[in-house]
N, C-alpha and C positions, 0 to 999 in steps of 0.2 A: 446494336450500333448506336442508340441513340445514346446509352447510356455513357460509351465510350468517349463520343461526341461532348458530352456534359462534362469528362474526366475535362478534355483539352481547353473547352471556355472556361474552368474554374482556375486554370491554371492564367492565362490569356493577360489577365488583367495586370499580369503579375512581376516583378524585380526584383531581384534580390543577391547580396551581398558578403565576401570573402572576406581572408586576411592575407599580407605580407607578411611570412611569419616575422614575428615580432620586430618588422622593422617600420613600416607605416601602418599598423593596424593597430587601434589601442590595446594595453593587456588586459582589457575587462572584456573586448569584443572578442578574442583569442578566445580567452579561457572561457566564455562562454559556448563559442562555439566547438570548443572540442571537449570541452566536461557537459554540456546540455544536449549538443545536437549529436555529438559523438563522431565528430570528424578527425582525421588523424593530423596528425603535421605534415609527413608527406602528402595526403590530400588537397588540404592549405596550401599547400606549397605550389599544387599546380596553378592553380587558380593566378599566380602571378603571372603565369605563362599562357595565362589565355583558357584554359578551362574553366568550366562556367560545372559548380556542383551543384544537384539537387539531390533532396532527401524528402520522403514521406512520413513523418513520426506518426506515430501511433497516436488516437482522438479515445476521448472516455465516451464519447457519443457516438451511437453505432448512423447514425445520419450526417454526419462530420466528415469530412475531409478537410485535408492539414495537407501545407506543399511549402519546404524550402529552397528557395533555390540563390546561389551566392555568384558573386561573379564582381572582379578587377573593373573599373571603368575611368577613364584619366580625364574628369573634368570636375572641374571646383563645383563645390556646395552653390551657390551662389548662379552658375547658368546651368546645373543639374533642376533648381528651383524655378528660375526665368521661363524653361521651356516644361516642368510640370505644369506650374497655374495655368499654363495654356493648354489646358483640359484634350478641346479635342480635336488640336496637331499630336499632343506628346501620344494619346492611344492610338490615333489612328490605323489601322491595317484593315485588312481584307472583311475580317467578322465585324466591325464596328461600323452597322449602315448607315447611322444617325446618331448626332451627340450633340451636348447643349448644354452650355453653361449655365445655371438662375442668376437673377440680377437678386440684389439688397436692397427692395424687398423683392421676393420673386412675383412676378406673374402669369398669365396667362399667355401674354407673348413672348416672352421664354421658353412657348413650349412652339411655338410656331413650326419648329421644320420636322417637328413629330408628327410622322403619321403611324397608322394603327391596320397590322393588315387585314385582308379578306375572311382569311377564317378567321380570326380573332375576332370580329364582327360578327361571324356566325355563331361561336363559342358565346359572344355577350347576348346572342338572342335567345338562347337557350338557357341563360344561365340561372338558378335557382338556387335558394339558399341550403348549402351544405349538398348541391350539385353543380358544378363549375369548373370549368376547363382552363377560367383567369383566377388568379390571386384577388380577391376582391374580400371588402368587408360587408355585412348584411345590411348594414345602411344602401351601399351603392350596390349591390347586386338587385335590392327594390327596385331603385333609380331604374336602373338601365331597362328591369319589367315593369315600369309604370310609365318613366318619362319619357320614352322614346316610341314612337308609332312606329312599329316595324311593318305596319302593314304602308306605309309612303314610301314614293319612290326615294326620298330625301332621304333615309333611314342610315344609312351606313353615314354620311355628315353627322347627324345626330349622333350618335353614338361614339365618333371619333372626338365631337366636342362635351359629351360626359367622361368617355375616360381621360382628356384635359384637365379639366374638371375635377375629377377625382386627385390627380398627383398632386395637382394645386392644393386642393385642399389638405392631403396627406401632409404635404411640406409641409403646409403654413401652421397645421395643428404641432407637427415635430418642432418649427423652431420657435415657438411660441411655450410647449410644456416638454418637449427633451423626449428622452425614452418612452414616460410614463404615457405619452400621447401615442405610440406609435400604432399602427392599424392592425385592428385583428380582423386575421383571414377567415372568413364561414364559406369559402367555397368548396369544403370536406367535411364530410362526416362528424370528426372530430376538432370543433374549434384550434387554432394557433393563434398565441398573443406573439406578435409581433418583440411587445415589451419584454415577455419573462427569456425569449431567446437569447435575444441582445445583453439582459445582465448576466447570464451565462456565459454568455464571448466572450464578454469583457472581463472576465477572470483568468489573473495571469496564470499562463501554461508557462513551461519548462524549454519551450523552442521558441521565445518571442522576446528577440533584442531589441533595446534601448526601451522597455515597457514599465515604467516608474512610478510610482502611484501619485505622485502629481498629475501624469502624463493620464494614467487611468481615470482621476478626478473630475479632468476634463471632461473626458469621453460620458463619463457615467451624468455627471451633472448640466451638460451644455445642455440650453444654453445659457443657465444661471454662473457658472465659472467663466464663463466666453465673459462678462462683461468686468469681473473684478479679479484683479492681480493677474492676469492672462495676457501682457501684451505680448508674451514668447510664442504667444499661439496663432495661430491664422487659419480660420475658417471657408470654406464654400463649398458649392452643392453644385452637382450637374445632374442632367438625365442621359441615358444612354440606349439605343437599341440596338442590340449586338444578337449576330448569328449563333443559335446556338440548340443543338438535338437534332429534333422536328420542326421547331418554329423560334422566329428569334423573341429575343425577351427583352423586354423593356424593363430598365431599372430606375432607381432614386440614390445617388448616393452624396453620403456627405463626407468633405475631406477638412481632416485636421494635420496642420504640418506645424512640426513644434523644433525650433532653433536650439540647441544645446552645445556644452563644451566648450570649452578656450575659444572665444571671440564669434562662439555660434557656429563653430567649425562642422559638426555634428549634425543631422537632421534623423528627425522620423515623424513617417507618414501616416496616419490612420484614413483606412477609407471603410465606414461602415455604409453596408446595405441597407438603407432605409425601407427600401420598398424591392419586389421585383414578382411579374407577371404570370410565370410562372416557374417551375424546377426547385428555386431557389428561396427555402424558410427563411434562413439569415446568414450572411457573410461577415466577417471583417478581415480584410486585410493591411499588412503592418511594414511598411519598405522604411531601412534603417540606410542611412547612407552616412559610413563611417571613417575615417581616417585622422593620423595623426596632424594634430593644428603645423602649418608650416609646409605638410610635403603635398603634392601634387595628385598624389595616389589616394582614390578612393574604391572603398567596396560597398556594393548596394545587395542587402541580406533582407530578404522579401518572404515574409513568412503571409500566409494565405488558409483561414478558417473559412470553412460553405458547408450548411449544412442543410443538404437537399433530398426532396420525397423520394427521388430515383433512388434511393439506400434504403427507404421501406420497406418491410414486407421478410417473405421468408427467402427471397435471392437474392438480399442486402451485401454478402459475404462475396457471393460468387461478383455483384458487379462489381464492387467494389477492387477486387484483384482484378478485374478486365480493366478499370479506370486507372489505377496504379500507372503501366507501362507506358500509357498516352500521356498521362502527366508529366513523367520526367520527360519525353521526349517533348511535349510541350512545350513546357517550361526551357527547356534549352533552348529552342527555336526562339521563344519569342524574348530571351535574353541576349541572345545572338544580335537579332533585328534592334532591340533596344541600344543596348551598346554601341552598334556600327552607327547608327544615326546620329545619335548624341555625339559621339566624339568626332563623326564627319563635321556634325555644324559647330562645331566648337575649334575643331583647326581650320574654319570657313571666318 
């Protein structure tokens, strides 16, 4: 169950984008999507009539999971935009308990409406290096076994203001030195560099629209590119604690949304996984919102990489086909939910 449960948060975060056939849909978004992702034209075709397609492509990483999903939505680039930056109205549902935008520079009270819960304080009292139930690095899994008296009654504040503490510092280290900074987890057996994940992601696949190696550039060098010849780009970061398994997880992520096409008509979104507590080694997910400059009609083509422990092991295969079915049916739902919203507030 839990791992099933993991299928439908990977999906959750997620939007993603159709064609008219070739009459509002550019011909490079077309052809991409039926020569890459393998969708037919009468499949295309529905999607102007209100069906919302997903697809699962196939990952060369047996820890990967990959989810498409397309779907028609009638509101201009421009309040599609206005109501993402607003982080966290545009995700909010049922699994997202707590979200939070960083300020520029971020702080410490940017984490204020984060709390950390009860067993996850238990999990940090136990935690040891290369035994650990959090994502932690061995810097801070010390921390939490040296600097916090677990034997006071105070103990669970303590603790909820190191793992603050910790994200804080994660940030500050990622926007200050980019990937190369990002945190390695020692709460396993087997070290994970955060770093070597993430330049993996970042390597264009065969299912990832509007992905340009300027666009790549970015992503790979932020935030040395964020300050020269970048003004097409727009940067920020939130935290999130979203229901998801056994226990919800807390994340870091950062979002890059980059303007393109006849008059900026174009958009896409990168949101990498900086950071996350537990399940999840490293994510990126890629929302294209595309249409021709002039009509009214857009498609949001949302492609989504997570590459999580629950695919470990030797019943990596089996969960993996149990996760499958919940995705697409995820994934539908929560395009459903995205769509009606947006285009409610948009004929508001």
């Amino acid at each position: 169950m839990r791992c099933l449960r993991v299928g439908l948060w990977l999906i959750t975060c997620s939007i993603l984008a159709a064609p008219i056939i070739g009459e509002s849909l550019p011909t490079e978004s077309f052809t991409f999507l039926t020569k890459s992702l393998g969708f037919t034209s009468a499949e295309l075709a529905t999607v102007d009539a209100g069906a919302i397609l997903v697809d699962l492509p196939k990952t060369p990483e047996i820890r990967e999971v990959a989810a498409v999903a397309i779907a028609r939505i009638d509101v201009p680039p421009d309040f599609f935009l206005e109501k993402f930056r607003d982080i966290a109205t545009f995700k909010k549902n049922k699994n997202v308990l707590q979200i939070g935008k960083f300020g520029n520079p971020p702080t410490l009270a940017d984490l204020a409406g984060l709390t950390v819960d009860p067993a996850d304080i238990e999990s940090l009292k136990q935690c040891r290096v290369k035994s650990c139930d959090f994502k932690l690095s061995a810097k801070f899994i010390e921390k939490f076994r040296t600097e916090v008296d677990w034997t006071s009654p105070s103990y669970s504040d303590r603790a909820k203001q190191l793992v603050h503490q910790m994200l804080l510092e994660q940030l500050q280290d990622y926007l200050k030195g980019g990937n190369a900074a990002l945190v390695k987890y020692d709460d396993k057996a087997s070290a994970l560099g955060l770093a070597d994940e993430m330049r993996s992601l970042l390597k264009p696949t065969p299912y990832m629209l509007g992905y340009t190696p300027r666009f790549q550039k970015h992503l790979e060098e932020f935030p040395v590119n964020a300050t020269a010849d970048a003004t097409d780009f727009e940067d920020f970061v939130y935290w999130s604690k979203e229901e998801f398994g056994m226990k919800p997880v807390i994340t870091i992520t950062h979002v890059t949304i980059h303007r393109h096409g006849p008059a900026g008509s174009n958009v896409t979104i990168a949101s990498k996984g900086i950071y996350a507590s537990h399940y999840f080694e490293s994510s990126l997910g890629l929302t294209s919102l595309v249409g021709k400059a002039g009509s009214s009609t857009r498609y949001v083509v949302y492609v989504n990489r997570s590459r999580t422990d629950a695919l470990r092991g030797m019943f990596g295969g089996m969960k993996r086909s149990l996760i499958g079915g919940r995705l697409r049916e995820g994934a539908k739902k929560n395009m459903e939910i995205m769509r009606a919203k947006l285009e409610a507030q948009y004929a508001d």
